[in-house]
C-alpha positions in Angstrom: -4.4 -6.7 -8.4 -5.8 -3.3 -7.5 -9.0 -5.1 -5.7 -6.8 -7.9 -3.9 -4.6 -5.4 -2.5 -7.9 -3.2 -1.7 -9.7 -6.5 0.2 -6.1 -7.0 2.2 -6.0 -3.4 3.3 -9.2 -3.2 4.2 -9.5 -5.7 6.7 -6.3 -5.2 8.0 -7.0 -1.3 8.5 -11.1 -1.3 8.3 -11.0 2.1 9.7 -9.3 3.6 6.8 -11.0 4.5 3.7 -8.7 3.2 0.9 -11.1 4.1 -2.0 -12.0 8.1 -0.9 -8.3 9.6 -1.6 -5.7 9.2 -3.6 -3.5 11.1 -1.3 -3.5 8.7 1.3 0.0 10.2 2.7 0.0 13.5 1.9 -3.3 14.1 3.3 -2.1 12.6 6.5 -4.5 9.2 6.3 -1.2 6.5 6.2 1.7 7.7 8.9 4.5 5.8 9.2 3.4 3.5 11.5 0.6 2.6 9.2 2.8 2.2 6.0 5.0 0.3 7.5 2.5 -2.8 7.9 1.0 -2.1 4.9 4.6 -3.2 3.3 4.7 -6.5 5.7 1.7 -7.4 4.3 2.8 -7.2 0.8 5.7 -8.7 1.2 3.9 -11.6 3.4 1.2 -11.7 0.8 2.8 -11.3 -2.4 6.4 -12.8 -1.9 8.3 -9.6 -2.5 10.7 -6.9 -1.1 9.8 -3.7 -1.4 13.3 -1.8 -1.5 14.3 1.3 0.6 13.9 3.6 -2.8 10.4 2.1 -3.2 9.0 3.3 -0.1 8.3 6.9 -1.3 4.8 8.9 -0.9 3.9 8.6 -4.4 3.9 4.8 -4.1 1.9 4.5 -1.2 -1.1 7.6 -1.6 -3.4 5.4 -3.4 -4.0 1.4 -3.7 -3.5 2.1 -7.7 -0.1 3.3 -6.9 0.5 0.2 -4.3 -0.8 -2.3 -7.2 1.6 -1.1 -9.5 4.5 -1.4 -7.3 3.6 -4.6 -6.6 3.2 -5.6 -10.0 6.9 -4.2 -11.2 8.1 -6.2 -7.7 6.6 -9.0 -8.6 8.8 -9.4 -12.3 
């Protein structure tokens, strides 16, 4: 899951360097804008919906963190 979601992200957002952090948010990589297609493309990808509570830094600061969301989604 964690290198699916890595391939998607990175040639949807090849400037970004998903592998260096793991505090993609909080060190100001991902802003809003950003995060915001990085949920469309989960949901288009992976057939889910990510709920309002989901959508929280520690969720989206690393593609570990985004594959495990997905995977608990996904059930």
């Amino acid at each position: 899951m964690v290198d699916k979601i890595y391939e998607l992200l990175s040639k949807e957002y090849p400037e970004i360097d998903f592998k260096s952090s793991d505090m993609l948010v909080d060190d100001g990589t991902l802003d809003s804008l950003t995060i915001t297609g990085i949920i469309a493309l989960l949901t288009m990808e992976f057939g889910i919906t990510i709920p309002y509570e989901e959508i929280v830094e520690e969720n989206f600061n690393s593609v570990e963190r985004l594959a495990k969301m997905v995977e608990r989604l996904q059930v």
